[in-house]
C-alpha positions as a Markdown table, in Angstrom:
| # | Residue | x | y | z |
|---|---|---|---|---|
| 1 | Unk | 76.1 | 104.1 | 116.9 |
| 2 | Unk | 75.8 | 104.8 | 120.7 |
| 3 | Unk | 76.2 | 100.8 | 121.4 |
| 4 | Unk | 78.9 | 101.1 | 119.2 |
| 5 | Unk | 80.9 | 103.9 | 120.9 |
| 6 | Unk | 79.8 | 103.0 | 124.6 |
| 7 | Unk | 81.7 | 99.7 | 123.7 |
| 8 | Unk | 84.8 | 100.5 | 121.7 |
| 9 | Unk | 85.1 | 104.6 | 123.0 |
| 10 | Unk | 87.7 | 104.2 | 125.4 |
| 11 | Unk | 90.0 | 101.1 | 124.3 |
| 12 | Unk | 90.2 | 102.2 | 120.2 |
| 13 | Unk | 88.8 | 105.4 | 119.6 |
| 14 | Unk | 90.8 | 107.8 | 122.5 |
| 15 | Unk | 94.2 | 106.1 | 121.7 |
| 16 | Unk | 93.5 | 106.2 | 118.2 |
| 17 | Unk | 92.6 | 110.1 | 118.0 |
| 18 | Unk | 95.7 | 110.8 | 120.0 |
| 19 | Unk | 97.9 | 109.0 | 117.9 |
| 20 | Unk | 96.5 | 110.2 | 114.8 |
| 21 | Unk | 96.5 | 113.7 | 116.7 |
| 22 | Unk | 100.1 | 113.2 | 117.1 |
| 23 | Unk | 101.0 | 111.5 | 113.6 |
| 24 | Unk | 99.4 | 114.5 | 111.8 |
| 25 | Unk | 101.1 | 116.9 | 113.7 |
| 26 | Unk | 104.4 | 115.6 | 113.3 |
| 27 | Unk | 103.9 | 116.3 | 109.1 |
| 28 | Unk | 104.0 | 119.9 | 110.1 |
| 29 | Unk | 106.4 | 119.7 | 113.3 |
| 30 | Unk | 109.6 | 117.8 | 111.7 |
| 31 | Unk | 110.2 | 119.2 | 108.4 |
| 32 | Unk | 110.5 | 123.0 | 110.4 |
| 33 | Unk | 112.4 | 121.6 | 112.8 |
| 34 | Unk | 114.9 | 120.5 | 110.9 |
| 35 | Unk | 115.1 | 123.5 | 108.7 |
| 36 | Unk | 115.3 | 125.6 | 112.4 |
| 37 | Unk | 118.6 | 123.6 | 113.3 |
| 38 | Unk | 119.8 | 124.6 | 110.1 |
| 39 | Unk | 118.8 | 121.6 | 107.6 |
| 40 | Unk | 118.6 | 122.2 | 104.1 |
| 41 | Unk | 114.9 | 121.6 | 102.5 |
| 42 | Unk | 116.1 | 118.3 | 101.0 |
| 43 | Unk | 116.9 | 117.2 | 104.1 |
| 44 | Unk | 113.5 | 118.3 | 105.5 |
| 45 | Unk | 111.8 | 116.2 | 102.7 |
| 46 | Unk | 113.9 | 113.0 | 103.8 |
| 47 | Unk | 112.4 | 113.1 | 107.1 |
| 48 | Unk | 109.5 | 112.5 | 106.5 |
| 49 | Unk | 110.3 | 109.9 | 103.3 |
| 50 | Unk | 112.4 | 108.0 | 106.9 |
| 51 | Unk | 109.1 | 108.5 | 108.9 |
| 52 | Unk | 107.2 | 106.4 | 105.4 |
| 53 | Unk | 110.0 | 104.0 | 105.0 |
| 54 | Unk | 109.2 | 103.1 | 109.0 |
| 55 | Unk | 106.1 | 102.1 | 109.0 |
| 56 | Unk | 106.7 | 99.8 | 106.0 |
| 57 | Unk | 109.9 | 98.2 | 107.2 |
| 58 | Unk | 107.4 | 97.7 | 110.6 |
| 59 | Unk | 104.6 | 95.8 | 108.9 |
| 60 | Unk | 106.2 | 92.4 | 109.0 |
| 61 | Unk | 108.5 | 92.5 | 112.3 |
| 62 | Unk | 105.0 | 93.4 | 114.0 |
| 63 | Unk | 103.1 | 91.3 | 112.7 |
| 64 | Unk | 105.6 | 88.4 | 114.0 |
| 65 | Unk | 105.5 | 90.1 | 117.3 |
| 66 | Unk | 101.4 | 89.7 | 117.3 |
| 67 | Unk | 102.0 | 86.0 | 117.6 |
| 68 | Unk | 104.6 | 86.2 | 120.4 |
| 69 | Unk | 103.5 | 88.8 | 122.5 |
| 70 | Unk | 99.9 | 89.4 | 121.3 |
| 71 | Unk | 98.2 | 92.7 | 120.0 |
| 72 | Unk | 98.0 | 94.8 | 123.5 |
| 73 | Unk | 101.6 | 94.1 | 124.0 |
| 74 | Unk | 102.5 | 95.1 | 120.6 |
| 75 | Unk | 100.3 | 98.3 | 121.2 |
| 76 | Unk | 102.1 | 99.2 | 124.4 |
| 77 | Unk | 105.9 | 98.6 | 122.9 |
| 78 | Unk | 104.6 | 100.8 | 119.8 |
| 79 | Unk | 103.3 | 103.8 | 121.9 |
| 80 | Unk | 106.4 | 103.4 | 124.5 |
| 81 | Unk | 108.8 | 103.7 | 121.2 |
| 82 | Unk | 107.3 | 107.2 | 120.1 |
| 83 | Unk | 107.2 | 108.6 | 123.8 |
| 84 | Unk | 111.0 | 107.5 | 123.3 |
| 85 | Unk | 111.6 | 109.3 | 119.7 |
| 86 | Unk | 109.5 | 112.2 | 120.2 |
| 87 | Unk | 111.7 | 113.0 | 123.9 |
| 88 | Unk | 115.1 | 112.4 | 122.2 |
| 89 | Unk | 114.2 | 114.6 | 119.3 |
| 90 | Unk | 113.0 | 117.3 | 121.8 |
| 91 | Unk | 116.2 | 117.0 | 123.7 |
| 92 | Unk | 119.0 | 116.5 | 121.5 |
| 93 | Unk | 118.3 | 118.9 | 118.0 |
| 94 | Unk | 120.9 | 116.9 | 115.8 |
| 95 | Unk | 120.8 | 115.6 | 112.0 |
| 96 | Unk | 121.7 | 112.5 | 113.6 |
| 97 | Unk | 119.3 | 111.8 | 116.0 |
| 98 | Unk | 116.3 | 113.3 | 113.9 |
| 99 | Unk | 117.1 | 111.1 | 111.3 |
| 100 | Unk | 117.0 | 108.0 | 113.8 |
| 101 | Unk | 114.4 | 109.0 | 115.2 |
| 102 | Unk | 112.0 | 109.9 | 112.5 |
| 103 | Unk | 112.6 | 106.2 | 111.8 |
| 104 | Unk | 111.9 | 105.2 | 114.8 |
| 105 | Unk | 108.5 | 106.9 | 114.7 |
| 106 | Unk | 107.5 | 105.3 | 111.4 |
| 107 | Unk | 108.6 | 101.7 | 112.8 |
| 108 | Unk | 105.8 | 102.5 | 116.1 |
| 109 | Unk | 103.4 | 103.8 | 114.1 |
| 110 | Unk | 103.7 | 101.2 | 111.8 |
| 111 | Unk | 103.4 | 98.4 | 114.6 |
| 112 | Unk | 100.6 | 100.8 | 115.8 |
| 113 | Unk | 98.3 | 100.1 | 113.6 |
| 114 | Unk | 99.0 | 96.1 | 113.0 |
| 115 | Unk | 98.6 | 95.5 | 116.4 |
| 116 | Unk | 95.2 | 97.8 | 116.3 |
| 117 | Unk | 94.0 | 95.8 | 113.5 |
| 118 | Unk | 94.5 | 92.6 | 115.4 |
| 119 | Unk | 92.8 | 94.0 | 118.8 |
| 120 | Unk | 89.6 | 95.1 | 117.0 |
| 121 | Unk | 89.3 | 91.7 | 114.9 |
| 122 | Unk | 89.5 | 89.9 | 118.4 |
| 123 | Unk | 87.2 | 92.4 | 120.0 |
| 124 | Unk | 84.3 | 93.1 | 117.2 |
| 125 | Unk | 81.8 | 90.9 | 115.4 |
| 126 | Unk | 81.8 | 90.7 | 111.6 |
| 127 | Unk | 78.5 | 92.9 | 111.8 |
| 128 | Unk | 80.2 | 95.7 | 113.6 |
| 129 | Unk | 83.2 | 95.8 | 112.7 |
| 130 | Unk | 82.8 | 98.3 | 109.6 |
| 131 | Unk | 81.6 | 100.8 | 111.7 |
| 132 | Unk | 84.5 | 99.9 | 114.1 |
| 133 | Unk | 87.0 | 100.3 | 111.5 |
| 134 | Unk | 85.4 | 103.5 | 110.4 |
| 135 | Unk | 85.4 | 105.0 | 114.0 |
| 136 | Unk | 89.2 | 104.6 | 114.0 |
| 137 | Unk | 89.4 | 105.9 | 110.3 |
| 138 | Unk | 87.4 | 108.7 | 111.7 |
| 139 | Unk | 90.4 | 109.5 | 114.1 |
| 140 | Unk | 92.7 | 110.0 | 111.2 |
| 141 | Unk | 90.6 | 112.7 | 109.7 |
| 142 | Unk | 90.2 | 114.0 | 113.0 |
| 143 | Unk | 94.1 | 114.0 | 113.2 |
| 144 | Unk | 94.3 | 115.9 | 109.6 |
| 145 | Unk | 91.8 | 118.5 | 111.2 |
| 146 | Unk | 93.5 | 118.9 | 115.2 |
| 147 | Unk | 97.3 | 118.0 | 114.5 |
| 148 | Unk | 98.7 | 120.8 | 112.2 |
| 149 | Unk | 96.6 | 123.1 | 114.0 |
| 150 | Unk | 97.9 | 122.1 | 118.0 |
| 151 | Unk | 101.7 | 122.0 | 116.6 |
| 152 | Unk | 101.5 | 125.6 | 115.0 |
| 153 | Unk | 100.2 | 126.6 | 118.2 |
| 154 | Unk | 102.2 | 125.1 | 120.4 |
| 155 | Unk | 105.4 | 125.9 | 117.9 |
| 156 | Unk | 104.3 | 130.0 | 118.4 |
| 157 | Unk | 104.0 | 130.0 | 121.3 |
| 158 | Unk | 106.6 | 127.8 | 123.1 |
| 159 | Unk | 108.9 | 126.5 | 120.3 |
| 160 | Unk | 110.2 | 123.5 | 118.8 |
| 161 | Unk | 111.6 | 121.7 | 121.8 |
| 162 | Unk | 108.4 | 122.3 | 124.2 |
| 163 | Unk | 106.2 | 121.0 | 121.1 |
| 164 | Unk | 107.7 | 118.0 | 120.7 |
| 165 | Unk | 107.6 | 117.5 | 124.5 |
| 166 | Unk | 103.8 | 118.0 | 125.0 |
| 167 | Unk | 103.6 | 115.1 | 122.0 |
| 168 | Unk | 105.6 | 112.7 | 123.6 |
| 169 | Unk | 103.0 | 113.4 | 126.8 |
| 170 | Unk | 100.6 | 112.9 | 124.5 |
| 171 | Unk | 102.1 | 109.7 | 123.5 |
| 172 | Unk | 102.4 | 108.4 | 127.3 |
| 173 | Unk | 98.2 | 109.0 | 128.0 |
| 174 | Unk | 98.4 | 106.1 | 124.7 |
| 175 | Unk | 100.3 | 103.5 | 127.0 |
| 176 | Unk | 97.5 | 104.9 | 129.4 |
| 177 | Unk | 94.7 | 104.3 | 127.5 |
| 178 | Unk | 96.1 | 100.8 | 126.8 |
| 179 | Unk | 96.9 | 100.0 | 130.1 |
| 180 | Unk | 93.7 | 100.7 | 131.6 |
| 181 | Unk | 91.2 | 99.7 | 128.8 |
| 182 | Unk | 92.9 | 97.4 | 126.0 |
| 183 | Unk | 92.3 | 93.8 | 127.0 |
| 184 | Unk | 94.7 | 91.0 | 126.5 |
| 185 | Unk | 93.9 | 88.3 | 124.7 |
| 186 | Unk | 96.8 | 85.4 | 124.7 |
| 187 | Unk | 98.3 | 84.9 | 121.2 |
| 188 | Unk | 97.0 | 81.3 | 119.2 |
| 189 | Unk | 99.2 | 78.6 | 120.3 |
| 190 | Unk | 99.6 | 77.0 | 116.9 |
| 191 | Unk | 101.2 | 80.9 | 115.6 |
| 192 | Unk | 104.7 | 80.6 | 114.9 |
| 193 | Unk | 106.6 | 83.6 | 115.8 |
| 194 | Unk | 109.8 | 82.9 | 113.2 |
| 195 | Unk | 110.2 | 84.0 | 109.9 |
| 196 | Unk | 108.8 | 81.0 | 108.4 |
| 197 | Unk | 105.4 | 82.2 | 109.7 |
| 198 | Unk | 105.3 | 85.1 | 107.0 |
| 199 | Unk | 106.8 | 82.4 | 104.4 |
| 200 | Unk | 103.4 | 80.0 | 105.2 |
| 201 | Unk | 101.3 | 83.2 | 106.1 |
| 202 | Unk | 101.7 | 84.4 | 102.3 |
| 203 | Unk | 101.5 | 80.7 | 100.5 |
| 204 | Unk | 98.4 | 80.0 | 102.6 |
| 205 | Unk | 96.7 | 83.2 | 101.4 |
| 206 | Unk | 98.3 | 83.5 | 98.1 |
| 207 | Unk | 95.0 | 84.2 | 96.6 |
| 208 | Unk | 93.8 | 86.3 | 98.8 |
| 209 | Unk | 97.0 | 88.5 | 98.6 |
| 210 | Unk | 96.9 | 88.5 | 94.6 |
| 211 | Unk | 93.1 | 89.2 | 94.6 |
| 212 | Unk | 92.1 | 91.5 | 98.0 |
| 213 | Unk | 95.4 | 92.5 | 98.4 |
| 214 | Unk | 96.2 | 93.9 | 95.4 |
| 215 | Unk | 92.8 | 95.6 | 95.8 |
| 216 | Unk | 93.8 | 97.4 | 98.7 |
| 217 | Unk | 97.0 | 98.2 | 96.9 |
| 218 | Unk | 95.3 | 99.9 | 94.1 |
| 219 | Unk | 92.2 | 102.1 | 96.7 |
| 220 | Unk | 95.7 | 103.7 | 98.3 |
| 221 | Unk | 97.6 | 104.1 | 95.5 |
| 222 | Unk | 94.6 | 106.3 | 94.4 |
| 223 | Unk | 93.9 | 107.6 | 97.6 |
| 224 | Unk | 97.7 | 109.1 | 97.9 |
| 225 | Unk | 97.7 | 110.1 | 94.5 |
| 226 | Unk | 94.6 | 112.6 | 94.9 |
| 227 | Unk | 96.4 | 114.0 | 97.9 |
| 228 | Unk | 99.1 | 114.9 | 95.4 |
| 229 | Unk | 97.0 | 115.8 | 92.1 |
| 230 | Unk | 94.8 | 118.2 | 93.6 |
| 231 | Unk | 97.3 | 120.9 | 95.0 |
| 232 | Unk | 99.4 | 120.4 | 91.6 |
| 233 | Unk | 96.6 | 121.0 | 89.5 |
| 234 | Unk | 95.3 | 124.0 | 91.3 |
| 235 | Unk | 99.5 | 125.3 | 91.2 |
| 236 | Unk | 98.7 | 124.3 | 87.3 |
| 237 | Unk | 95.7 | 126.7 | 86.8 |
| 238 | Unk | 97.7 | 129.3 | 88.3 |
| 239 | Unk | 95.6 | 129.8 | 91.7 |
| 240 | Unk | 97.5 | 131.1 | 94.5 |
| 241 | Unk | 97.6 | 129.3 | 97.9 |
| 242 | Unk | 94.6 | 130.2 | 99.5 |
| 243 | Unk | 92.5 | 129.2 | 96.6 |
| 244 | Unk | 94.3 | 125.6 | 96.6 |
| 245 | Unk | 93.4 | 125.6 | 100.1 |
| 246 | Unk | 89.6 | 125.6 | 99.9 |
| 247 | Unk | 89.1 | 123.6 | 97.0 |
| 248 | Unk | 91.5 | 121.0 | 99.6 |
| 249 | Unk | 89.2 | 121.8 | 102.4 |
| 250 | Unk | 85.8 | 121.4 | 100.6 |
| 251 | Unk | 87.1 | 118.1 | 99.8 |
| 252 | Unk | 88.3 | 117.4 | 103.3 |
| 253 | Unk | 84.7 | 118.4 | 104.8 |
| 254 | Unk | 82.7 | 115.6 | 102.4 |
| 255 | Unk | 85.3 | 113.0 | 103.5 |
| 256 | Unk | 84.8 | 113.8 | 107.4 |
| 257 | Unk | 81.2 | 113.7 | 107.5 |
| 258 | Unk | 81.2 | 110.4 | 105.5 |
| 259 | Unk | 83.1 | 108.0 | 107.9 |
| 260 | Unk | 80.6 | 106.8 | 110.1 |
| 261 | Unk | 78.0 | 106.5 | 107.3 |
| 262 | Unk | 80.7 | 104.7 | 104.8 |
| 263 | Unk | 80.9 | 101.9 | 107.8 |
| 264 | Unk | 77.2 | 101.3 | 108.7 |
| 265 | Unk | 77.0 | 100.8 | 104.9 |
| 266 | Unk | 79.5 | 98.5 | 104.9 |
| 267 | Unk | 78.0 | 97.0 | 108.0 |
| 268 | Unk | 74.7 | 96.2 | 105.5 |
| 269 | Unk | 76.1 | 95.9 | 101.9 |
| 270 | Unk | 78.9 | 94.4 | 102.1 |
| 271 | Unk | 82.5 | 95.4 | 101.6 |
| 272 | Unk | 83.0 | 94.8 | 97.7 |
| 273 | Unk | 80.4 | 97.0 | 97.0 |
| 274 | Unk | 82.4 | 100.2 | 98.9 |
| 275 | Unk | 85.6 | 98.6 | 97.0 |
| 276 | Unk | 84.2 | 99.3 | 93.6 |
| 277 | Unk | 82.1 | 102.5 | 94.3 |
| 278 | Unk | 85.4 | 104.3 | 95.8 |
| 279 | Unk | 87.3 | 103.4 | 93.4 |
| 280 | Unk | 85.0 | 104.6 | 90.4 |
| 281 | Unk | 84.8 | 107.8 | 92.3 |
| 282 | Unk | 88.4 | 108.4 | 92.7 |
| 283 | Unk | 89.3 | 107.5 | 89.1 |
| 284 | Unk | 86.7 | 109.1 | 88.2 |
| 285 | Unk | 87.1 | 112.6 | 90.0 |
| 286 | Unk | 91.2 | 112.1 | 89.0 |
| 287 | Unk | 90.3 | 111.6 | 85.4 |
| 288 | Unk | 88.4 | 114.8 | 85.4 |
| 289 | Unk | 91.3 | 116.8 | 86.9 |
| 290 | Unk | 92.8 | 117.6 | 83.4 |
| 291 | Unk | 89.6 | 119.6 | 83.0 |
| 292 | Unk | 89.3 | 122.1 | 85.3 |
| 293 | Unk | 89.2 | 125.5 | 84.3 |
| 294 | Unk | 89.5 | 127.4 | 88.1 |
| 295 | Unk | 88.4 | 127.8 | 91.5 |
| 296 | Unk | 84.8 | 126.4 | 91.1 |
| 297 | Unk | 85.2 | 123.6 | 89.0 |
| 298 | Unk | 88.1 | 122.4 | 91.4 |
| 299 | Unk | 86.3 | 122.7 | 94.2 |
| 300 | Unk | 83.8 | 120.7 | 92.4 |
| 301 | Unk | 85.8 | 117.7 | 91.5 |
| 302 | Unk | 87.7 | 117.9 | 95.4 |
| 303 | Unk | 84.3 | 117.5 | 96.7 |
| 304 | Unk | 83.8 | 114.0 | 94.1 |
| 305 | Unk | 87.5 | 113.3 | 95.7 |
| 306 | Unk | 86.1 | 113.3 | 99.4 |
| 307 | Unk | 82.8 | 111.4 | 98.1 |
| 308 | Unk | 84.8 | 109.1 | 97.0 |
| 309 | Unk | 87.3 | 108.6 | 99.4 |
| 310 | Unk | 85.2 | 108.9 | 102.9 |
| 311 | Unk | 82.8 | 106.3 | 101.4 |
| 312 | Unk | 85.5 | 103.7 | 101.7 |
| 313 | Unk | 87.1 | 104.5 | 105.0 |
| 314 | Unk | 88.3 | 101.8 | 107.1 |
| 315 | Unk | 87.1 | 99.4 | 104.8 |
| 316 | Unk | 90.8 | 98.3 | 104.0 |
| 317 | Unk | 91.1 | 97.6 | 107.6 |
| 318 | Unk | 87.8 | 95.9 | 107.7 |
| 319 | Unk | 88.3 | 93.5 | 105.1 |
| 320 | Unk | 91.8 | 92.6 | 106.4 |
| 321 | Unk | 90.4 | 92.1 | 109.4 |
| 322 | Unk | 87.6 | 89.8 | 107.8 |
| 323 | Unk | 90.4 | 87.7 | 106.0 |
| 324 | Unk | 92.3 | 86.9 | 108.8 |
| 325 | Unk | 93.1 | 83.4 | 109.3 |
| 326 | Unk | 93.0 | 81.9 | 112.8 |
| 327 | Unk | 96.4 | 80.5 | 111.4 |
| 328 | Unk | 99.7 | 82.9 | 111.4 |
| 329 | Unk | 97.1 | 86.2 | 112.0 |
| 330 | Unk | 100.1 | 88.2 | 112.7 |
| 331 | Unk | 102.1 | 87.5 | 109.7 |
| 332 | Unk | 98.7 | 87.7 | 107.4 |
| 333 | Unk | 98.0 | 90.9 | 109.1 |
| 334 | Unk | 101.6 | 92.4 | 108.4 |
| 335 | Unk | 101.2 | 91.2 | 104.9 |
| 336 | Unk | 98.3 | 93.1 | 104.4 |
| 337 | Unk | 99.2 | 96.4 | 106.2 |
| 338 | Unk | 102.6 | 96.0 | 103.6 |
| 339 | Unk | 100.5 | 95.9 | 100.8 |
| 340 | Unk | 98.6 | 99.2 | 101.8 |
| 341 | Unk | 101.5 | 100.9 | 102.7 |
| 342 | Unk | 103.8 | 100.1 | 99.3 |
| 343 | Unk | 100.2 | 101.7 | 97.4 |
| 344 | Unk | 100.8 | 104.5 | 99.4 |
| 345 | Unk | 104.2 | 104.9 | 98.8 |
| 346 | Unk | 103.8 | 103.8 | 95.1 |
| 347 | Unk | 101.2 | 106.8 | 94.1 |
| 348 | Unk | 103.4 | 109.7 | 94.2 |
| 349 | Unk | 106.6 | 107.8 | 93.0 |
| 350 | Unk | 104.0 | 106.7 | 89.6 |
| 351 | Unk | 103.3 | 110.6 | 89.6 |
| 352 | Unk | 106.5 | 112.2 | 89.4 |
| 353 | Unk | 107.8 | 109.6 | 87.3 |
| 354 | Unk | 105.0 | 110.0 | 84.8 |
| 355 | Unk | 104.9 | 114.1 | 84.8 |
| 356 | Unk | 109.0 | 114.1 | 83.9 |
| 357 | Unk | 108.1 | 111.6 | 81.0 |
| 358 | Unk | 104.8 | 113.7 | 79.7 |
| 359 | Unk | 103.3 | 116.3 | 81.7 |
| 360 | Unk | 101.1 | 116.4 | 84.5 |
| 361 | Unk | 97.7 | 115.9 | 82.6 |
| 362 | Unk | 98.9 | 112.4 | 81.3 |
| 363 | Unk | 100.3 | 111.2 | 84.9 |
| 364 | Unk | 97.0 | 112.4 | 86.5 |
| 365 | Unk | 94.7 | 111.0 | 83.6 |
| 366 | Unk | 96.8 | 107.4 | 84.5 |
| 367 | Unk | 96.6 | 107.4 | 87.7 |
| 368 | Unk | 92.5 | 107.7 | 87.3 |
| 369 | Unk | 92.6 | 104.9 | 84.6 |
| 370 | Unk | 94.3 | 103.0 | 87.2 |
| 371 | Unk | 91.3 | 103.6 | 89.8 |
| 372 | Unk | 89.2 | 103.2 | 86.8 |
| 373 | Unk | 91.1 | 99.1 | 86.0 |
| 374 | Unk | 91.0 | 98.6 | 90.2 |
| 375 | Unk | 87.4 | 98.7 | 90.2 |
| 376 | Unk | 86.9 | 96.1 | 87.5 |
| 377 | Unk | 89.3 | 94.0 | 89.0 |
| 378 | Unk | 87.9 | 94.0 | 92.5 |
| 379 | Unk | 84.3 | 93.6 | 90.1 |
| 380 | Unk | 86.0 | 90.4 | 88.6 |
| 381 | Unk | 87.9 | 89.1 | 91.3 |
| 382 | Unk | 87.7 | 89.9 | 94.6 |
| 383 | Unk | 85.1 | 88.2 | 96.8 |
| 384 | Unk | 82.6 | 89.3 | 99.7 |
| 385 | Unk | 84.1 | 89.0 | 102.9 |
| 386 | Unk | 81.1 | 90.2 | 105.1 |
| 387 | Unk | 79.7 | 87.6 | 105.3 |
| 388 | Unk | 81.9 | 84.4 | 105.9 |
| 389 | Unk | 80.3 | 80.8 | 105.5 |
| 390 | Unk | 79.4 | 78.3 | 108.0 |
| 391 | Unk | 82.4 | 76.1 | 109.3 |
């Protein structure tokens, strides 16, 4: 781990833990803020839908802009875009410019994290790189934890405005950290750049789409489902707030400690194998949702949850990164991140569907059958990708 960190500290894991320091906070920071200008709670909710809808709309575009301007490039423009949003939102409190805005943040974080992918597949061997990816899916936990927490803070005690100020500071040490430590490595020559590269990016990897993709599609469907389920079923059992909370945060604590672990176990294992047992867990623990009876036997299947889902972090990153041709990287790489981010989007859309049509217990049981089916299809079809054979 110390090799590790001494190596990839300073040009992933700082600009990572800010931006995910950042990201988090913003959850908590836009929806007030746009109730405190006088925005009505639907209008709070579409924020942060715009923020989603973002980062998926960025996943292509950025990907093409890997193979023009290469992955430190596309790093910088992202982090230079939410200094941008976060300053305009800070200075001009309108419905119109949050609304931009919050777009405009999704679109950088989006790019963010494409071009991130791309940096640590150039920079990391296949036999580090699931403890890489886990590092930087550390951050994001670490974001969960630090975020919320620094904008209530900061919203006390200075307001909106100043909040979203210090953020976009926070935002500038990224370009920083980028500047100083992310190194440059020149796009492949034979890369196209047009949108013909995404046309031959996803025929060349057809099957890798339809098998690993739709994989990765299914781990964070579940994944964003669970974040869902859990606080509706404890609203379901009739606990009050606090309750929820800790059941949440028991969860949260198992999923933490795990991220290092979960990649040195990729690191020696394999990736398939952390495919399959996340997904048991998740459908699992889902499945078993409809059973609680209060506080202690949520907090007992929350705690499965975070097994579950800190055993498998970073290795959707990790296996993208594996699977990336030498060919149209950028447009494989925005492919994949597209595919991750629809199962993200797709979980909660499945759930409230499913609860209007019949009740809560039959959308939560389906979504852990569907965590349940993932696992035998990446069992079935999805190959290995540690270890790639001998050109």
């Amino acid at each position: 781990m110390t090799r590790i960190l001494r190596k990839f500290f300073l040009p992933v894991v700082c600009p990572s833990a800010i931006v995910s320091i950042v990201q988090q906070a913003m959850l908590v920071v836009l929806p007030l803020y746009v109730l405190a200008i006088g925005g009505t709670l639907a209008q709070s909710a579409m924020i942060i839908g715009l923020k989603g809808i973002g980062m998926m709309l960025a996943d292509l575009p950025a990907g093409l802009l890997l193979a023009r301007f290469g992955d430190k490039r596309v790093m910088l423009g992202a982090a230079f875009a939410s200094v941008l949003a976060l300053l305009l939102m800070s200075q001009f409190p309108t419905m119109p410019v949050l609304i931009s805005t919050a777009l405009l943040l999704g679109l950088a974080h989006g790019s963010w994290l494409v071009g991130r992918i791309s940096f640590i597949t150039d920079a990391s061997s296949i036999e580090e790189r699931g403890r890489v990816m886990a590092l930087s899916a550390g951050t994001i936990r670490l974001g969960n934890v630090i975020g919320p927490l620094l904008a209530g803070m900061l919203i006390a005690a200075q307001g909106y405005q100043v909040t979203l100020a210090v953020f976009a500071i926070c935002s500038l040490l990224v370009v920083l950290c980028v500047v100083r430590w992310v190194s440059y490595t020149k796009p492949q020559g034979h890369d196209s750049h047009s949108v013909i590269a995404l046309r031959d990016a996803l025929i060349d990897n057809r099957k890798v789409f339809m098998t690993a993709g739709v994989a990765s599609f299914a781990l964070m469907l579940v994944r964003s489902s669970r974040a869902l389920l859990l606080p509706l079923t404890g609203a379901a059992l009739m606990l009050d707030e606090t309750s929820i909370g800790i059941a949440i945060s028991a969860g949260a604590i198992i999923d933490t400690l795990l991220f290092y672990p979960a990649g040195s176990l990729s690191d020696r294992i394999g990736r398939k194998p952390i495919f399959i047992t996340s997904l048991v867990l998740l459908g699992m623990s889902i499945s078993l949702l409809p059973l609680a009876e209060g506080l202690w036997s949520l907090i007992l299947i929350a705690s499965l949850m975070g097994l579950g889902n800190g055993v498998s972090a970073g290795v959707i990153m990790t296996m993208g990164s594996d699977l990336a041709p030498q060919k149209n990287r950028g447009g494989f790489i925005g492919i994949w991140r597209l595919f991750a981010d629809v199962g993200v989007t797709s979980g909660p859309l499945i759930i409230g569907f499913m609860v209007k049509l019949a009740g809560l217990a039959v959308a939560t049981c389906s979504i852990g059958f569907l965590g349940l089916l993932g696992s035998a299809f990446v069992v079935k079809a999805v190959a290995e990708t540690h270890r790639k054979p001998a050109e």
